[in-house]
C-alpha positions as CSV (number, residue, x, y, z in Angstrom):
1,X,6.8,-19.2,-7.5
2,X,4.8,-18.5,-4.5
3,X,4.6,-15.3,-2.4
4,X,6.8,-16.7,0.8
5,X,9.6,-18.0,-1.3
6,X,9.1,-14.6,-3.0
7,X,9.0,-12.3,-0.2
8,X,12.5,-14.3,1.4
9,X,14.4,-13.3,-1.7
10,X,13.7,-10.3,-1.6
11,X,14.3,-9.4,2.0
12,X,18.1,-11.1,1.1
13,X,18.7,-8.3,-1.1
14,X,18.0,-5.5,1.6
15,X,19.6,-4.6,4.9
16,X,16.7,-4.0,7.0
17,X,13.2,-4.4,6.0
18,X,10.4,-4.0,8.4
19,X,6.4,-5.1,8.1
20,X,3.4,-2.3,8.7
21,X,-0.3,-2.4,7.7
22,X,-0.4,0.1,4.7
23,X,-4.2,0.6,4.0
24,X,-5.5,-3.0,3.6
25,X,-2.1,-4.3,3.1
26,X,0.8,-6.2,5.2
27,X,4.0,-4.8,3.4
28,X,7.6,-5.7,3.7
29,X,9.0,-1.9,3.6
30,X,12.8,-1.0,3.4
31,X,14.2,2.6,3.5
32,X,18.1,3.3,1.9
33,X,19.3,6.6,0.9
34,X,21.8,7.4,-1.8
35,X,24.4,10.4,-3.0
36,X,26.3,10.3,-6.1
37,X,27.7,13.0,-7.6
38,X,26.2,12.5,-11.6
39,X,22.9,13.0,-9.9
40,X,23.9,17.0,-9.5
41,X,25.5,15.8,-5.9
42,X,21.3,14.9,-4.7
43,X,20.7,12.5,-2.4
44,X,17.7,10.1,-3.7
45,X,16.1,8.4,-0.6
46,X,14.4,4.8,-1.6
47,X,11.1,3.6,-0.1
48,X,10.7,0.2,-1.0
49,X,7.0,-1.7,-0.5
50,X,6.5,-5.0,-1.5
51,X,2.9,-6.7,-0.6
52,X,1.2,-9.5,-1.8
53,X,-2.8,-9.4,-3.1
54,X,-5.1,-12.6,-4.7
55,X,-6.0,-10.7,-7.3
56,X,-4.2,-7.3,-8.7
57,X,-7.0,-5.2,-10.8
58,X,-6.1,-1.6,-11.8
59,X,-8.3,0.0,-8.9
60,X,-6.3,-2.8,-6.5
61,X,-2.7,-1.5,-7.6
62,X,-3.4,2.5,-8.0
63,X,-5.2,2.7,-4.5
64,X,-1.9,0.7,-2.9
65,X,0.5,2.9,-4.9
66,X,-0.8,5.9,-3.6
67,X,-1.2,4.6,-0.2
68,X,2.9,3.5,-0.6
69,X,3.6,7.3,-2.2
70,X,1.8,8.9,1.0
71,X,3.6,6.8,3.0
72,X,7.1,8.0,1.8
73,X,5.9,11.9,1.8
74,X,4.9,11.8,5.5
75,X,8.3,9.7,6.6
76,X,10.6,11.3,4.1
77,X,13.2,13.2,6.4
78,X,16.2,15.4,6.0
79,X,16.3,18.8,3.1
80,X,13.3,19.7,1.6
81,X,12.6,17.9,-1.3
82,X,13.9,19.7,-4.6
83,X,16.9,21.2,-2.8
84,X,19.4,18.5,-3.8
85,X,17.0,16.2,-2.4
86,X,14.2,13.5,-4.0
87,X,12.9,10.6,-2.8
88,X,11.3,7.7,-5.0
89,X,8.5,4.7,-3.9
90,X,8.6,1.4,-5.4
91,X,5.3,-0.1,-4.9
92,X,5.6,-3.4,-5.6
93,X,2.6,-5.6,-5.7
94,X,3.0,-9.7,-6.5
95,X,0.4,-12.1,-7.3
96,X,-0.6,-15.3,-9.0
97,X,-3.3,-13.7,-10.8
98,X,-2.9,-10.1,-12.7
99,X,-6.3,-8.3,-14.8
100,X,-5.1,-6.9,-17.8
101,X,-6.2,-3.1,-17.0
102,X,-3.5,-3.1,-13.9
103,X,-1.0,-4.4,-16.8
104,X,-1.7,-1.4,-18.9
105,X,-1.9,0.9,-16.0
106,X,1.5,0.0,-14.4
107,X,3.0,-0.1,-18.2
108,X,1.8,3.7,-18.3
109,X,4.0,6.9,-17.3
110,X,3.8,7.4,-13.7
111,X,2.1,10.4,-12.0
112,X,4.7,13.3,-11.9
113,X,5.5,14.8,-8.5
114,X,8.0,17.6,-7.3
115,X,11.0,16.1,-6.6
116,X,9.6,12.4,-5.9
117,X,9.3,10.0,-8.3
118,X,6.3,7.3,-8.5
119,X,7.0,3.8,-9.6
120,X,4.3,1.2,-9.4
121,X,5.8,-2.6,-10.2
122,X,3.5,-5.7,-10.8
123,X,4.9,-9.0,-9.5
124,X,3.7,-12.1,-11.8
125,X,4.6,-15.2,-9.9
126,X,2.8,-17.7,-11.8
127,X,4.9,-16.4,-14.7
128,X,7.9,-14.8,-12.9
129,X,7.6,-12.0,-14.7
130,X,8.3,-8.1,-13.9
131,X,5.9,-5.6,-15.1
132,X,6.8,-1.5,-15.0
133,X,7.1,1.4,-17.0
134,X,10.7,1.0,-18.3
135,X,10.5,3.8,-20.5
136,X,12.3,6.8,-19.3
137,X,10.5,8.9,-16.8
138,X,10.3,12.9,-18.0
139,X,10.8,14.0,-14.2
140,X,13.8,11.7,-12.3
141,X,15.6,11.4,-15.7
142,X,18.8,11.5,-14.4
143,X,18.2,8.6,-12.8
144,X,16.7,6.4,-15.2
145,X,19.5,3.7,-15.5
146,X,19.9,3.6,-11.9
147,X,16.0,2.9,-11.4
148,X,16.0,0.0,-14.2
149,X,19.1,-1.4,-12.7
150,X,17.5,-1.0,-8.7
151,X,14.6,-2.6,-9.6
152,X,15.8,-5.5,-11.7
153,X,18.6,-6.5,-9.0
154,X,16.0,-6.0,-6.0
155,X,12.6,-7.2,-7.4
156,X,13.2,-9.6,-10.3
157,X,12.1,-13.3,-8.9
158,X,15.6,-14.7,-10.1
């Protein structure tokens, strides 16, 4: 699959996405915010990047995952974060050709944060594959099976 036919598929699944320059990146980014009561009645706000890269090495996809987590602090809005309040960035990153350290580094537990959670994805489109840390996160746990379900319905090349 190539990045375009990519890219359309995924801006299907979302209301509104808009493109910026992120660092060294053009990203697709979408913003939605969510309450449910199983959460301890918090309200998880979702920053959703999704860029495209020739080559994704391990310095490539941790340098663009902190630029997409800075990105979320400075425009997260509303309660301060930790007072029934979180928000979570999906940094997704797609390309045809994937080094084996960003594998193992986006297959690793995430950075913890205070009430933000950290989720680097890897996009294989020569494959179609999905690459994350699908183990449960020790900070966001509560929302573990909402985050697995999220990214496999929004991200997934299918």
């Amino acid at each position: 699959m190539n990045f375009r036919k990519y890219s359309e598929k995924v801006s299907e699944r979302f209301e509104k996405m808009t493109d910026e320059k992120i660092g060294n990146h053009d990203v697709s980014i979408a913003y939605e915010s969510i309450f449910k009561l199983k959460w301890s009645a918090t309200k998880l706000k979702k920053f959703s990047f999704v860029a495209h890269v020739e080559r994704i090495d391990e310095d490539t996809l941790k340098t663009y995952t902190d630029e997409c987590f800075e990105y979320s602090r400075k425009n997260y809005k509303g309660l301060p974060r930790g007072i029934q309040n979180a928000f979570v960035t999906f940094a997704v990153l797609a390309s045809e050709n994937i080094d084996k350290s960003a594998i193992t580094f986006v297959e690793s537990r995430p950075k913890k944060h205070f009430a933000a959670l950290e989720i680097p994805i890897i996009i294989d489109l020569k494959n179609e594959k999905l690459k994350f840390y699908a183990q449960n996160h020790l900070w966001g746990g509560m929302y573990y099976k909402f985050l697995r379900k999220y990214i496999f319905e929004n991200f997934s090349c299918r």
